[in-house]
Backbone bond lengths (Angstrom), bond angles and torsions (degrees), N, CA, C in turn:
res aa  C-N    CA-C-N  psi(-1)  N-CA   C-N-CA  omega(-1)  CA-C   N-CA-C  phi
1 X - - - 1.457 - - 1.536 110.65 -
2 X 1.542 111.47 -49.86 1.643 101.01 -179.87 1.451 114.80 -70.66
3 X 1.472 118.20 -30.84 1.705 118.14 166.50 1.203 120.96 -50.69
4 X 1.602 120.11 -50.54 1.338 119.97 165.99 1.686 116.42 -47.63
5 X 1.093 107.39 -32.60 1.915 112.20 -162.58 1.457 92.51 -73.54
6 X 1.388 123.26 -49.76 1.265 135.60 -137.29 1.832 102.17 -79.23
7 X 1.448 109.15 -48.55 1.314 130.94 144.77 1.394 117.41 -43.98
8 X 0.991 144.38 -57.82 2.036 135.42 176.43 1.546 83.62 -42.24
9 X 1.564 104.19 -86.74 1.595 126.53 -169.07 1.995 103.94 -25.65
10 X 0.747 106.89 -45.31 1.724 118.30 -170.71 1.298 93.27 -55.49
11 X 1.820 107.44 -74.34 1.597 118.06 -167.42 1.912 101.90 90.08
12 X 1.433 107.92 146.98 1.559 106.92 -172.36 1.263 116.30 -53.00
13 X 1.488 121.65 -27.38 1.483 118.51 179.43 1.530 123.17 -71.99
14 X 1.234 109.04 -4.28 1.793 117.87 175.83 1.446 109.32 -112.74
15 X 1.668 121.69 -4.06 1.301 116.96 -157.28 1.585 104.09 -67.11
16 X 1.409 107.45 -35.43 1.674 107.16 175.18 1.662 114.08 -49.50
17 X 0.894 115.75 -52.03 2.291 116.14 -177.58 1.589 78.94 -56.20
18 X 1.283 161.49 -73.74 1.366 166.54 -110.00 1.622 72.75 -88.61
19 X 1.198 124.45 -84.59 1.542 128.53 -129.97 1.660 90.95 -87.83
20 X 1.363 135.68 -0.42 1.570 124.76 173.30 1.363 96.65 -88.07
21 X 1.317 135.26 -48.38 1.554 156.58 -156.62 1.981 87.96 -71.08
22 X 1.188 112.37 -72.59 1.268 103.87 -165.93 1.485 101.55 -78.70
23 X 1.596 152.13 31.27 1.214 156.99 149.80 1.199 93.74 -92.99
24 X 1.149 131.73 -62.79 1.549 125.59 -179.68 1.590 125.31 -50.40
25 X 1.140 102.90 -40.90 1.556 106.84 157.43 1.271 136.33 -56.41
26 X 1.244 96.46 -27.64 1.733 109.39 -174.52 1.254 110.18 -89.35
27 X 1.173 120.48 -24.43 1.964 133.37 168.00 1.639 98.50 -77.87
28 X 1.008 109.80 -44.04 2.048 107.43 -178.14 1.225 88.22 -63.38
29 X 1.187 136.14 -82.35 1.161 120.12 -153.14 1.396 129.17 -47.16
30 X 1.183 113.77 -38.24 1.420 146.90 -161.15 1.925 100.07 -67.59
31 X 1.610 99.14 -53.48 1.359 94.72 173.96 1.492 131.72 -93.73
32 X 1.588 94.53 -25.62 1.733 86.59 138.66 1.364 140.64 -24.91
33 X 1.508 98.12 -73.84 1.621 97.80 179.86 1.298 108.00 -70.11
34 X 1.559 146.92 -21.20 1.300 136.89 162.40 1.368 132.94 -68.99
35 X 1.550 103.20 11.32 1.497 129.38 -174.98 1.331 117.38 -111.85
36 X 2.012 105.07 -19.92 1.332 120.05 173.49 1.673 111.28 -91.29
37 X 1.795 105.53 -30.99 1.274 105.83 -177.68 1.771 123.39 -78.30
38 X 1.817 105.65 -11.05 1.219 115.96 166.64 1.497 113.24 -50.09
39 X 1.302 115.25 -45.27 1.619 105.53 -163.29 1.418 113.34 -48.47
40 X 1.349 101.86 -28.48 1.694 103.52 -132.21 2.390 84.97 -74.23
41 X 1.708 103.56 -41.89 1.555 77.53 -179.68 1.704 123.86 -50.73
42 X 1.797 100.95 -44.10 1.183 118.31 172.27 1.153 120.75 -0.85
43 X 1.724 97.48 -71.28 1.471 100.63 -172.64 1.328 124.95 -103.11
44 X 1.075 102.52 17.12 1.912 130.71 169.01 1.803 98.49 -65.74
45 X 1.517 92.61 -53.61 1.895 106.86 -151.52 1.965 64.90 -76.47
46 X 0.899 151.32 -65.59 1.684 129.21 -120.54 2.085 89.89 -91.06
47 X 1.392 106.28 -20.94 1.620 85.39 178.20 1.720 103.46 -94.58
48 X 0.973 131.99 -18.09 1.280 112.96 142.01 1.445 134.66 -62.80
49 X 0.930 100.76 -7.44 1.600 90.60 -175.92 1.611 134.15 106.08
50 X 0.848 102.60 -6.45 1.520 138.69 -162.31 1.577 109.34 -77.71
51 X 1.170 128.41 9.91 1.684 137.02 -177.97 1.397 113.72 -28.94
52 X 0.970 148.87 -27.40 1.759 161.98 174.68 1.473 74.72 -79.94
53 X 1.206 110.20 -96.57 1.859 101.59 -157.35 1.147 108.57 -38.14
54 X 1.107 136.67 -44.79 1.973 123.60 -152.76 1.731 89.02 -79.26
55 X 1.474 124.62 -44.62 1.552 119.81 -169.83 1.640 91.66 -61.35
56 X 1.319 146.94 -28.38 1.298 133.98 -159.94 1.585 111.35 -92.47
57 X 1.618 115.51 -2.49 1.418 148.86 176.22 1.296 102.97 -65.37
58 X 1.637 90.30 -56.61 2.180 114.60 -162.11 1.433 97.68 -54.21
59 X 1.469 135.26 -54.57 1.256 126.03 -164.20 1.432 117.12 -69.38
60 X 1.627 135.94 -17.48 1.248 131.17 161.79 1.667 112.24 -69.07
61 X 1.402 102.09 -36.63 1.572 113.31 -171.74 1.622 103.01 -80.18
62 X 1.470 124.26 -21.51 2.001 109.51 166.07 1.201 82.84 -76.34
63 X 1.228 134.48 -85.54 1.420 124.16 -154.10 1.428 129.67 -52.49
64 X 1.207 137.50 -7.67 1.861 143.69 147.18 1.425 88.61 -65.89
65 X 1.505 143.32 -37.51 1.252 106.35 -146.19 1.372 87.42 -114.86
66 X 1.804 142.91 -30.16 0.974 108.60 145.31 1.757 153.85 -21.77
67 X 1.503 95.69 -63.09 1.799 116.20 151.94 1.589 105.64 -42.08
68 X 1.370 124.42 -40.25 1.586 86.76 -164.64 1.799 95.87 -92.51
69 X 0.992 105.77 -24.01 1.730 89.25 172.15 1.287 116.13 -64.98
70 X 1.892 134.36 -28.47 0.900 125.72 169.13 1.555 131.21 -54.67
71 X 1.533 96.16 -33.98 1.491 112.05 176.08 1.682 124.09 -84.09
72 X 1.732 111.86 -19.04 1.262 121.47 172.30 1.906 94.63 -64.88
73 X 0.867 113.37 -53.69 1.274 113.62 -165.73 1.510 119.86 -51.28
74 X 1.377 101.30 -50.74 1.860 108.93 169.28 1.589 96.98 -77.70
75 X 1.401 147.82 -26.59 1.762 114.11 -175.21 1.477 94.14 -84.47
76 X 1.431 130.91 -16.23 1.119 106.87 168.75 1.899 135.31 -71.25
77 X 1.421 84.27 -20.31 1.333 106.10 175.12 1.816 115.38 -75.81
78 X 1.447 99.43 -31.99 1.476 120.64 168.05 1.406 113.47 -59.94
79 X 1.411 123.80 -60.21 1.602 111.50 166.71 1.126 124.56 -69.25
80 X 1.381 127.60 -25.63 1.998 106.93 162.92 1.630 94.22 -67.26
81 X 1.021 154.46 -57.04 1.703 143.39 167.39 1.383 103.59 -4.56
82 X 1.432 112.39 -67.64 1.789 113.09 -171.41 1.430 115.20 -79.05
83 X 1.042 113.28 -17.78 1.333 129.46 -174.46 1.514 109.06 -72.61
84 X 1.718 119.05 -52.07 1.288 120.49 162.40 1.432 133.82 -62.55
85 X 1.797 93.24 -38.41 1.669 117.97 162.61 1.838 101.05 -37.05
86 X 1.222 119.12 -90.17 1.646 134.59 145.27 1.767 106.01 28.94
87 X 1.331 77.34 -74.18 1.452 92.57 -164.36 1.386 127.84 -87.80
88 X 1.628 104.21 -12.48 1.533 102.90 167.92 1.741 101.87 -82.30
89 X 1.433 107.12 -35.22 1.745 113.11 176.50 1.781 113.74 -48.87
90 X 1.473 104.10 -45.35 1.507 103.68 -165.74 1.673 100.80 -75.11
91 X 1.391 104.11 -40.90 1.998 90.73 179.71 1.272 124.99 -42.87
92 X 1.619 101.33 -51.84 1.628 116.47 -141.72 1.767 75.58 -89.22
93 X 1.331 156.18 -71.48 1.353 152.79 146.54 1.824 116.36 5.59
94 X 1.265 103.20 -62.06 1.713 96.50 -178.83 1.376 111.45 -79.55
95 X 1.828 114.76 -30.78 1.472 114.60 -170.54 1.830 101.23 -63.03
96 X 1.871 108.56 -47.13 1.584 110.41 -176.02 1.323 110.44 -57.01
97 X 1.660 136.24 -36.57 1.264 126.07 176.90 1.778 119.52 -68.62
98 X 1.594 106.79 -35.72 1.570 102.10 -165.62 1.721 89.00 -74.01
99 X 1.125 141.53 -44.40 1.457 139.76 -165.88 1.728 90.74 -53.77
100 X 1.356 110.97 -57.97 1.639 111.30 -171.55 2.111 100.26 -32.29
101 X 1.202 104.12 -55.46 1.800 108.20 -139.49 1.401 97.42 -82.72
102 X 1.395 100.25 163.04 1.676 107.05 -164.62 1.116 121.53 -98.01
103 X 1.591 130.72 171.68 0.947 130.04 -140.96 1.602 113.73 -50.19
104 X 1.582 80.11 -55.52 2.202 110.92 -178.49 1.210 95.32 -55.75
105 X 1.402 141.74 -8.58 1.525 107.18 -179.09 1.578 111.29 -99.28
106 X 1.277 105.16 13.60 2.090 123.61 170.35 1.805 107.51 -78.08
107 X 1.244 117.36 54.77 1.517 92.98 -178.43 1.500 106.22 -89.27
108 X 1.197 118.85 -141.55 1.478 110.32 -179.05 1.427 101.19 -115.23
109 X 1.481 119.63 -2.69 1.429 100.13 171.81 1.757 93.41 -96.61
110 X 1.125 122.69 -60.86 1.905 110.43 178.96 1.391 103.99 -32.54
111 X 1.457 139.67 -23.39 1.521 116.26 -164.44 1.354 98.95 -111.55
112 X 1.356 123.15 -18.49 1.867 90.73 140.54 1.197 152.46 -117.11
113 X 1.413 95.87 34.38 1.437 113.45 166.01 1.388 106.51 -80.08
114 X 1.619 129.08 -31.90 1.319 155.03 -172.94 1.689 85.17 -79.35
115 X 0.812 122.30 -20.97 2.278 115.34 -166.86 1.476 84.45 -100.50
116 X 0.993 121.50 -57.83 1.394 110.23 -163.30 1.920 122.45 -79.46
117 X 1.296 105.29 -23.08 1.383 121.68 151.40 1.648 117.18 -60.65
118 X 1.060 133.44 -52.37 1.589 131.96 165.33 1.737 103.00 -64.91
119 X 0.692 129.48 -40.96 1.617 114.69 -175.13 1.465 110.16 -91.27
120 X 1.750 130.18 -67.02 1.178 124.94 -167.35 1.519 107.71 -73.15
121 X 1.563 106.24 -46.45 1.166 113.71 -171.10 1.397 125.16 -47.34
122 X 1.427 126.15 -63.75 1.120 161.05 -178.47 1.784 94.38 -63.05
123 X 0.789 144.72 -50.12 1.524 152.66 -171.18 1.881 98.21 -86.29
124 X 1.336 110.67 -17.81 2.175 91.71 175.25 1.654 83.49 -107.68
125 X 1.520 131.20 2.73 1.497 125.30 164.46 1.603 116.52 -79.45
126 X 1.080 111.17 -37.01 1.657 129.86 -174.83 1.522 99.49 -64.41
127 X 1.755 120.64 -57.58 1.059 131.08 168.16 1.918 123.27 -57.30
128 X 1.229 92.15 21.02 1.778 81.11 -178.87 1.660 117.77 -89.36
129 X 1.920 103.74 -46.93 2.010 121.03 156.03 0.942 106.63 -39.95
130 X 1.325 154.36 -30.41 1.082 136.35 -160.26 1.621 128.55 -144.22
131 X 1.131 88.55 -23.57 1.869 86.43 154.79 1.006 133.40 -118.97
132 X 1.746 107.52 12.13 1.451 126.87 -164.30 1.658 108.69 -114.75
133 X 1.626 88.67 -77.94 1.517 99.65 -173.56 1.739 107.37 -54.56
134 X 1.531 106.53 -52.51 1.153 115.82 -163.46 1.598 138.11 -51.50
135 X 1.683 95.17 -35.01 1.579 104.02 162.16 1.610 113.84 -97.89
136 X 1.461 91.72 3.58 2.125 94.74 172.05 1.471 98.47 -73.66
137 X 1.228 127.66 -66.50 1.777 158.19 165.68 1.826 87.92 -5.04
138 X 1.718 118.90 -82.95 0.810 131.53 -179.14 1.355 125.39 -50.25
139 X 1.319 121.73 -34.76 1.416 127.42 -159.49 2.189 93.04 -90.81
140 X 1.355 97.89 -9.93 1.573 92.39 -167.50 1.391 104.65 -117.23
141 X 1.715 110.74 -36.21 1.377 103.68 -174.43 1.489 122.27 -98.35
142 X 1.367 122.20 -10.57 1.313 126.52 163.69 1.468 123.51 -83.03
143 X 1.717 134.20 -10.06 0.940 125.21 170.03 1.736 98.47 -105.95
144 X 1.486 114.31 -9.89 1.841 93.62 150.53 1.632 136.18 -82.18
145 X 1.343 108.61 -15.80 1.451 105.53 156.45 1.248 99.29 -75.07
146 X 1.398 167.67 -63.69 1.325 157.98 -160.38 1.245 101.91 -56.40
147 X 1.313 148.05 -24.48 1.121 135.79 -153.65 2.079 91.27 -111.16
148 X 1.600 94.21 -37.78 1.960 72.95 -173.78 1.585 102.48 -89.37
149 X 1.355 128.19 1.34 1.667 113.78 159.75 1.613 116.50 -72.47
150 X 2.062 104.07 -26.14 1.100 97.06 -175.11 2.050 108.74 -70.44
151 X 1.109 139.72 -7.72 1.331 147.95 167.61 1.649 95.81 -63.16
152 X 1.247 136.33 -19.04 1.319 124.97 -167.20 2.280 82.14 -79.28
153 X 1.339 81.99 -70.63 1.839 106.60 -169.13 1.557 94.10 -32.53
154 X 1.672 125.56 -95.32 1.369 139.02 155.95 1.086 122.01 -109.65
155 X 1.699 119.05 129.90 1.359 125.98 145.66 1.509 121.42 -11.88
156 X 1.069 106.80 -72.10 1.023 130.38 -116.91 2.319 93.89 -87.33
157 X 1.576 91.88 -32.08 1.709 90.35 -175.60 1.441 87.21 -85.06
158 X 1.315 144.92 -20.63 1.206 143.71 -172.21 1.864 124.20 -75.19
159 X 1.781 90.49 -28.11 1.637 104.58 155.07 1.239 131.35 -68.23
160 X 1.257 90.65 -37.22 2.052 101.65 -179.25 1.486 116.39 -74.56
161 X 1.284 108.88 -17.40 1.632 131.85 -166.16 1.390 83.43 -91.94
162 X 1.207 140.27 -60.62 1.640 134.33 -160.30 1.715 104.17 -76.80
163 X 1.633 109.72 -2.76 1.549 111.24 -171.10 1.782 103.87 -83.77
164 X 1.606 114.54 -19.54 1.070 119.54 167.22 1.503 130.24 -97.77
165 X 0.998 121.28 -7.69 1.454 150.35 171.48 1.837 100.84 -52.41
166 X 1.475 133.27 -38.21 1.173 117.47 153.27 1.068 135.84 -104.04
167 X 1.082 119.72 31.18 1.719 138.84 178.27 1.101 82.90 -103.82
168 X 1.773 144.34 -72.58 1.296 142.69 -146.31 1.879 105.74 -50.00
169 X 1.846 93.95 -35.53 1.672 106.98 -160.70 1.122 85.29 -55.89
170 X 1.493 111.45 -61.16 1.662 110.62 -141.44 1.406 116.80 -83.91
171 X 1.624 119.78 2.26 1.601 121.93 141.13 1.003 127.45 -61.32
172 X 1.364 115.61 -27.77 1.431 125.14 170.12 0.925 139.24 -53.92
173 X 1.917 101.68 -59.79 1.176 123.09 169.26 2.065 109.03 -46.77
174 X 1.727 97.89 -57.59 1.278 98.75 176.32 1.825 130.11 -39.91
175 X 1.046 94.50 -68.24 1.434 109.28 153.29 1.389 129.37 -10.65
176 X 1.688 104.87 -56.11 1.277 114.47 -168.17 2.011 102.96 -83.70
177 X 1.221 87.68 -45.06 1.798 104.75 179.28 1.845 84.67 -48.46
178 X 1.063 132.79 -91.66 1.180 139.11 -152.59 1.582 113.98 -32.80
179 X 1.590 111.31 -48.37 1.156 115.23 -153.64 1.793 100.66 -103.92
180 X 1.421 125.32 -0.90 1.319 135.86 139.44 1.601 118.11 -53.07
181 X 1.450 117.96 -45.54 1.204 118.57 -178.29 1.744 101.31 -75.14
182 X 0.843 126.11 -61.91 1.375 120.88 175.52 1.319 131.78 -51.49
183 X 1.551 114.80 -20.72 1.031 120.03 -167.95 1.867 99.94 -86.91
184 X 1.660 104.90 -36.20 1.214 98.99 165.84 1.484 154.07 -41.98
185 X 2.139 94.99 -45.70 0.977 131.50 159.87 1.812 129.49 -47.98
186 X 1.281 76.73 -42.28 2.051 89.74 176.22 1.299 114.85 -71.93
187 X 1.803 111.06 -37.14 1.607 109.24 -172.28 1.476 89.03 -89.13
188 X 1.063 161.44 -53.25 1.539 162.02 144.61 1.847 98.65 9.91
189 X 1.451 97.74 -62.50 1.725 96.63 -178.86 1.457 113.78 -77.42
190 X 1.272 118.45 -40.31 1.589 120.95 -173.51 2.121 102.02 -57.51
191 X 1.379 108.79 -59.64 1.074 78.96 176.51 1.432 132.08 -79.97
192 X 0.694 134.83 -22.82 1.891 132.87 145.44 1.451 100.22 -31.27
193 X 1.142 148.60 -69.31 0.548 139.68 -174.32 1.791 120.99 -46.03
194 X 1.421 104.46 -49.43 1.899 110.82 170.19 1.244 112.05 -69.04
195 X 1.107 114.90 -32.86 1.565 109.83 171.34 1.490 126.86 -62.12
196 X 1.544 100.78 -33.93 1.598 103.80 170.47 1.405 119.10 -69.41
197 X 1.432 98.00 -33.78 1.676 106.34 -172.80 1.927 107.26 -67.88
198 X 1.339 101.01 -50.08 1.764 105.81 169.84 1.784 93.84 -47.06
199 X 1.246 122.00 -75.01 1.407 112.41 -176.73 1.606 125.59 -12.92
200 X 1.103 87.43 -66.86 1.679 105.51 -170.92 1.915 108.76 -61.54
201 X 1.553 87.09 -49.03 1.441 67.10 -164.64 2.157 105.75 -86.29
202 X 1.598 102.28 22.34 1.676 91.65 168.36 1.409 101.54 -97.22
203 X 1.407 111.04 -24.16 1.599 103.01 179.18 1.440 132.27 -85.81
204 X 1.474 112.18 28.46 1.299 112.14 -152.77 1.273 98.42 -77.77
205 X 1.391 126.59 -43.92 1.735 128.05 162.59 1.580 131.33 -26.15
206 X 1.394 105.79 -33.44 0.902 138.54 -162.23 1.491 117.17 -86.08
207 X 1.822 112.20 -54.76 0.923 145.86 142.74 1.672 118.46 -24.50
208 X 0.832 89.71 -105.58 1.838 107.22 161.47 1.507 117.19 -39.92
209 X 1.396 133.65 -12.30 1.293 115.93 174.02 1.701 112.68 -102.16
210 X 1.825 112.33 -10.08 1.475 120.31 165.01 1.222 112.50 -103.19
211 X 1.754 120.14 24.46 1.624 109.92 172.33 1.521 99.25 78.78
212 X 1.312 155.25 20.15 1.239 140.36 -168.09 1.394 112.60 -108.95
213 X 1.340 114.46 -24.79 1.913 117.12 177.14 1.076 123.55 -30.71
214 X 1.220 114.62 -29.76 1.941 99.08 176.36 2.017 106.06 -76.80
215 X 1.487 92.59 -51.26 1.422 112.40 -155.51 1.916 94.59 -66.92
216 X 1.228 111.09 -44.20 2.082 121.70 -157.73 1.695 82.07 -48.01
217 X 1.364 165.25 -58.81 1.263 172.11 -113.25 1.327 110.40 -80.08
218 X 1.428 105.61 -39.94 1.492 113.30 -165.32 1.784 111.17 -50.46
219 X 1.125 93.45 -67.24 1.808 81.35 168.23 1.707 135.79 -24.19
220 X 1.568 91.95 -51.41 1.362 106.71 172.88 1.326 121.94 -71.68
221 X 1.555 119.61 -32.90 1.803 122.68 152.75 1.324 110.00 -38.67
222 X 1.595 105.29 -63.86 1.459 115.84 -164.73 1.699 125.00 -62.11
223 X 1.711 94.50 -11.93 1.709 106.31 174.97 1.428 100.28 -90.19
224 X 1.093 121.87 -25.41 2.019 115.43 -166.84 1.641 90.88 -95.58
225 X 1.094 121.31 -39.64 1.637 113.20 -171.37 1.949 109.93 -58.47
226 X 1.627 102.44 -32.79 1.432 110.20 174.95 1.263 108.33 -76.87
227 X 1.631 135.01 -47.80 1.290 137.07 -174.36 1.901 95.66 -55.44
228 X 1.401 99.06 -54.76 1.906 93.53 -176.49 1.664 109.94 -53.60
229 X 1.363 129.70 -37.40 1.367 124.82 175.31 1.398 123.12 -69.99
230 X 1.910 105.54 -29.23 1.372 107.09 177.15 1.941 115.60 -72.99
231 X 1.471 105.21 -20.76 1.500 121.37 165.16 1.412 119.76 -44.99
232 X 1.721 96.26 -52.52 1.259 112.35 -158.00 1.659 117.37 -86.80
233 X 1.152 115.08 -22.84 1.223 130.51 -170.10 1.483 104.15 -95.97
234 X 2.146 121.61 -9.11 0.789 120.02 -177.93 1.871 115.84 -97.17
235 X 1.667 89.62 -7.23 1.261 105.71 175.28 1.237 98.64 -71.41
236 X 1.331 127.54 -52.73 1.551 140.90 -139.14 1.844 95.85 -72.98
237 X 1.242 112.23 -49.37 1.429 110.43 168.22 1.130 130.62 -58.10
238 X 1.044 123.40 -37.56 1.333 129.57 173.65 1.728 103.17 -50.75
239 X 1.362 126.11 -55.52 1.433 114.08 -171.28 1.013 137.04 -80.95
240 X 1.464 110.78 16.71 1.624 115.07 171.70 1.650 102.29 -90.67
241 X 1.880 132.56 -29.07 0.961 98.79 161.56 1.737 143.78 -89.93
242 X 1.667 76.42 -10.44 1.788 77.50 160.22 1.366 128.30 -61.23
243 X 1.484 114.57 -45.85 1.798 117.13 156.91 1.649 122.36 -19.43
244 X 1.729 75.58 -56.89 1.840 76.16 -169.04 1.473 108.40 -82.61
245 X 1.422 124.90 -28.51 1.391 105.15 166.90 1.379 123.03 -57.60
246 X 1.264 116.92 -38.91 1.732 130.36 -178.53 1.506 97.12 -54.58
247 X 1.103 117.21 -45.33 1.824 119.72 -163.63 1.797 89.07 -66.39
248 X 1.676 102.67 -59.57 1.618 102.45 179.41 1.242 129.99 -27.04
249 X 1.176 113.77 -47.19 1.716 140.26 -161.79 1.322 90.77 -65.79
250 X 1.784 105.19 -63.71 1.768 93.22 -156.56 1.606 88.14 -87.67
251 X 0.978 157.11 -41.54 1.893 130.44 -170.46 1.320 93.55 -51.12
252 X 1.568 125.43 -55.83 1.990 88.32 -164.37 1.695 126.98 -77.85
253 X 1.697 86.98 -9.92 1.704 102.78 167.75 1.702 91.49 -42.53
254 X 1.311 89.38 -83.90 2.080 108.24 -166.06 1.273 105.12 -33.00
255 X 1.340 122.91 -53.59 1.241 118.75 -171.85 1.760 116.73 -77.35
256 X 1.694 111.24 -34.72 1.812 76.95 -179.46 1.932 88.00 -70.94
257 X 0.937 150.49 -107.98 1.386 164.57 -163.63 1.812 82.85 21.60
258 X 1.258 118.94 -53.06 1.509 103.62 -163.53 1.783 104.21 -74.32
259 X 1.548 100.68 -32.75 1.547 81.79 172.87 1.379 127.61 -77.52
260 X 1.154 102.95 -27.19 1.918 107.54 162.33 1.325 124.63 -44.03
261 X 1.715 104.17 -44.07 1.292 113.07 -178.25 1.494 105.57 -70.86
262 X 1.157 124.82 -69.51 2.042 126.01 173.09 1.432 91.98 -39.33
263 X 1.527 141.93 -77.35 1.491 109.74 -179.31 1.322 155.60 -20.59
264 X 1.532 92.45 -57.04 1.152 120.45 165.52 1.303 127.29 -31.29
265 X 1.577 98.13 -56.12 1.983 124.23 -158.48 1.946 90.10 -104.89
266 X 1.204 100.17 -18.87 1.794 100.11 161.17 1.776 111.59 -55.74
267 X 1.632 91.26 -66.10 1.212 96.70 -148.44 1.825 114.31 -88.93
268 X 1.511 109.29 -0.45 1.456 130.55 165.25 1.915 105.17 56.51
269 X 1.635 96.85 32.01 1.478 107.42 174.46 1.297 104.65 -96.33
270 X 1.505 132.50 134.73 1.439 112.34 161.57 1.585 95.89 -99.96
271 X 1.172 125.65 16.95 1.721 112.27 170.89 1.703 95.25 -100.56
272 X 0.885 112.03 -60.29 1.660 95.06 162.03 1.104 160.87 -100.21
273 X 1.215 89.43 57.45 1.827 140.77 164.88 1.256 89.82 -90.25
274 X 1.007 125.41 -61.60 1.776 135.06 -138.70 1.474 99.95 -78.73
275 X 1.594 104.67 -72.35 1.944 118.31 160.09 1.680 111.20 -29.98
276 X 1.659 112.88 -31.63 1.782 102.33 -165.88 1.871 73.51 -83.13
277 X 1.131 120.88 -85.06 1.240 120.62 -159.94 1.538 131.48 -6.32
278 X 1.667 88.91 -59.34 1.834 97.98 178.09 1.369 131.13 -97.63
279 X 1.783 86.99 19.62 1.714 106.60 154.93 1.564 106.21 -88.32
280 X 1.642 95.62 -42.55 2.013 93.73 -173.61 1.605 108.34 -48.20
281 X 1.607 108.51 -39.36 1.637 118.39 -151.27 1.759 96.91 -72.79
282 X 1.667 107.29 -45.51 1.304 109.86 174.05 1.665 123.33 -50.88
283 X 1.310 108.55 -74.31 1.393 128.31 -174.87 2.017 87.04 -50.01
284 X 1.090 160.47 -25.40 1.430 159.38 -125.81 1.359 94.55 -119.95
């Protein structure tokens, strides 16, 4: 859904910064998680004994982890790319439509819904490459390559790992439902809210020549007192899915660790003990 958005907003002439930025991501991630799945021979070769082999490990594992800092550096550089992309699209786009529309469609509530759309709006849009997508990208696609190398190591922690994989979605999904509705609600009040404030301060003549200046305000109280509740209530949503992700985190914490542990004392390996472990820590 946000790829699709991000793309309209782009338009075909920006789709290339879109499609280098998210290629670059897909290699970070990629060697990321092949930087997490190195350990696990690592320390295979060092509890056997094996010191020549595990040091002959180290040189794929500097170089993945060199590469991924090389590559953190350009996708980060890749989302301010779309981000500016964004923003040369949204000017030259909102400036060609508001010139289009006619006079009557300037009242004082359309023109600050139009104020608060160019400033807030446009600025939590700019912020989507890079504080959005970018640790979404990471948080989803580097512990799924960790999780299907971990099927090479064991099945079996790699099943239990995919048993949470739709619980995570459907916080998400929740998440997103929630904070759409709120997010609506807030720009709903903010501009009501500018509109009252333009009010007030065109009528101040007006005001002041029937004695009304203290009292004419109330409206404008009554728009910021709603914008402060529409704030507040937007906080309040937000933390029921963080709860449940937080709760998420630690049950499958507890639970792979307990299946590692019954593995473990199953399978009377202490090397794969070690291999289940720094699959749990990876895939986690």
């Amino acid at each position: 859904m946000m790829l699709t958005r991000l793309y309209a907003l782009l338009g075909k002439q920006n789709a290339r910064v879109m499609h280098r930025y998210l290629i670059l991501m897909l290699i970070f991630c990629l060697v990321q998680g092949l930087c997490f799945a190195m350990v696990v021979p690592i320390m295979q070769d060092l509890l056997q004994g094996d010191v020549n082999h595990a040091a002959l490990w180290l040189i794929p594992l500097i170089v993945g982890t060199s590469l991924t800092g090389y590559l953190n550096y350009f996708t980060s550089l890749g989302s301010f790319e779309v981000a500016i992309a964004l923003l040369n699209t949204l000017r030259h786009r909102i400036g060609d439509h508001v010139v289009s529309l006619p006079l009557g469609w300037f009242t004082s509530r359309n023109t600050s819904q139009l104020g608060v759309l160019l400033s807030q709006g446009v600025m939590e849009i700019l912020g989507l490459p890079a504080h959005q997508l970018t640790p979404l990208m990471r948080a989803t696609l580097t512990p799924l390559v960790v999780v299907l190398i971990t099927f090479w190591f064991d099945w079996r922690i790699a099943l239990i790992v995919l048993v949470f994989l739709p619980l995570v979605a459907v916080i998400y999904w929740w998440a997103g439902k929630l904070g759409r509705a709120a997010d609506i609600a807030v720009h709903q009040a903010t501009a009501d809210a500018s509109d009252r404030m333009v009010e007030f301060a065109q009528n101040q003549m007006v005001l002041r020549t029937h004695g009304c200046g203290e009292q004419g305000h109330a409206s404008f109280d009554a728009a910021l007192t709603n914008q402060n509740r529409a704030s507040q209530r937007q906080l309040w949503l937000v933390l029921p899915p963080l709860l449940a992700n937080s709760w998420l985190a630690q049950l499958s914490f507890l639970t792979l660790m307990a299946s590692v542990t019954w593995l473990g004392l199953a399978d009377d390996n202490p090397q794969q003990l070690v291999t289940l472990l720094i699959g749990v820590a990876g895939a986690h």
